[in-house]
C-alpha positions as CSV (number, residue, x, y, z in Angstrom):
1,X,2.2,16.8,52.3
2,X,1.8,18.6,55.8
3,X,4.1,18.3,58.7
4,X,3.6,18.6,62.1
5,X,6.0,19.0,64.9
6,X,4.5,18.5,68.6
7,X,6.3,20.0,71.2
8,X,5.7,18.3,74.3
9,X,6.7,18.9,78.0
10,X,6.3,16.2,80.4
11,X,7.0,15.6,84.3
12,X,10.0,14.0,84.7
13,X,8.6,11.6,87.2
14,X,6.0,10.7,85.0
15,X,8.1,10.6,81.9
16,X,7.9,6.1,81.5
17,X,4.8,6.4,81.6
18,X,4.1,9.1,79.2
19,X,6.6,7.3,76.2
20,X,4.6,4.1,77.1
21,X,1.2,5.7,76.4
22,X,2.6,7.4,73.4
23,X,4.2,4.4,72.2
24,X,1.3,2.5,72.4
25,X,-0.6,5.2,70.6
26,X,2.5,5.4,67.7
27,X,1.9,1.7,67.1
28,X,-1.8,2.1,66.9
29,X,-1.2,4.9,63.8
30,X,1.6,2.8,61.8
31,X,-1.0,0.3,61.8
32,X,-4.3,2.2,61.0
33,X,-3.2,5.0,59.5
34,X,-1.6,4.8,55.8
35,X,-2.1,8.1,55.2
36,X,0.4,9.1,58.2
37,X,3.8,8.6,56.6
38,X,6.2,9.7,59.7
39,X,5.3,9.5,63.2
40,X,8.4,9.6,65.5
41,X,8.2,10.4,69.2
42,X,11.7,11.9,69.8
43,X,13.4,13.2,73.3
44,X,15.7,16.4,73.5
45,X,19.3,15.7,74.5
46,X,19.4,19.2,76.8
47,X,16.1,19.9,77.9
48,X,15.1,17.2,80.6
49,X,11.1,15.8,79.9
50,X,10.6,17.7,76.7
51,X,9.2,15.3,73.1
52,X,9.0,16.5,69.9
53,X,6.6,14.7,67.6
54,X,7.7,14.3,64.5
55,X,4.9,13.7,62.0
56,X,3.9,13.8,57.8
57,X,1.0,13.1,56.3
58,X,0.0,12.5,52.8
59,X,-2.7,15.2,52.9
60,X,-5.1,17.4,54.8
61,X,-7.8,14.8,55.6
62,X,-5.5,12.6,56.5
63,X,-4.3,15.0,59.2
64,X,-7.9,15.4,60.1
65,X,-8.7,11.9,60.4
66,X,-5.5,11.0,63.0
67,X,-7.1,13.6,65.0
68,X,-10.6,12.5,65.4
69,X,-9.5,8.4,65.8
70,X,-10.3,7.3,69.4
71,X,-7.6,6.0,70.3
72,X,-5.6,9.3,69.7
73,X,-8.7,10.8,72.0
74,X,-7.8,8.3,74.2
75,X,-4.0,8.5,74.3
76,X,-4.4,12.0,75.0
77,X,-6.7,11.8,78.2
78,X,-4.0,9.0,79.2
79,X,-0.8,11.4,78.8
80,X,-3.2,14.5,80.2
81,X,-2.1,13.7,83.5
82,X,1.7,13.5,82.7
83,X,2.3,16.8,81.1
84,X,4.0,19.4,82.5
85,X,2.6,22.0,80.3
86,X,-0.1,22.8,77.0
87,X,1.3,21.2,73.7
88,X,2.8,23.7,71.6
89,X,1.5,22.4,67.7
90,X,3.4,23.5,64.8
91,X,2.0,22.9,61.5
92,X,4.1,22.6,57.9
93,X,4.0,22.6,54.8
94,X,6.1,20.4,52.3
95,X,8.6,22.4,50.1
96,X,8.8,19.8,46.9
């Protein structure tokens, strides 16, 4: 299995609109994406407008293929504009 935690930092103004893209984009994985076993948009409780992603997948290519689906390409060009800052990507590995 390989984790991944997303670290996300988004305007506060723009912050509705970024969990409705993203939530949008969450739906579209739990429904397309068996291979994706977790994938939880969370918010921090003392920093104001930053996510973590929390997300496991079975293997490798299934990693790879989240990635290249359009409408995560899509979900990203939609939250582009609502970020306050680059994603910070932190990749995992299962301890079993």
């Amino acid at each position: 299995m390989i984790g991944v935690v997303a670290t996300l930092k988004v305007q506060p103004a723009k912050a509705a609109e970024f969990e409705t893209v993203f939530l949008d984009l969450a739906a579209k994985v739990k429904a397309n994406e068996p291979g994706c076993l977790m994938y939880q948009l969370t918010r921090s409780k003392t920093e104001e407008g930053v996510y973590k992603v929390l997300e496991l997948y079975a293997s490798m290519d299934a990693l790879k293929h989240h990635g290249g689906t359009d409408y995560f390409k899509a979900a990203g060009a939609a939250m582009g504009p609502t970020m306050a800052g680059a994603p910070v990507i932190e990749y995992l590995d299962a301890v079993e």
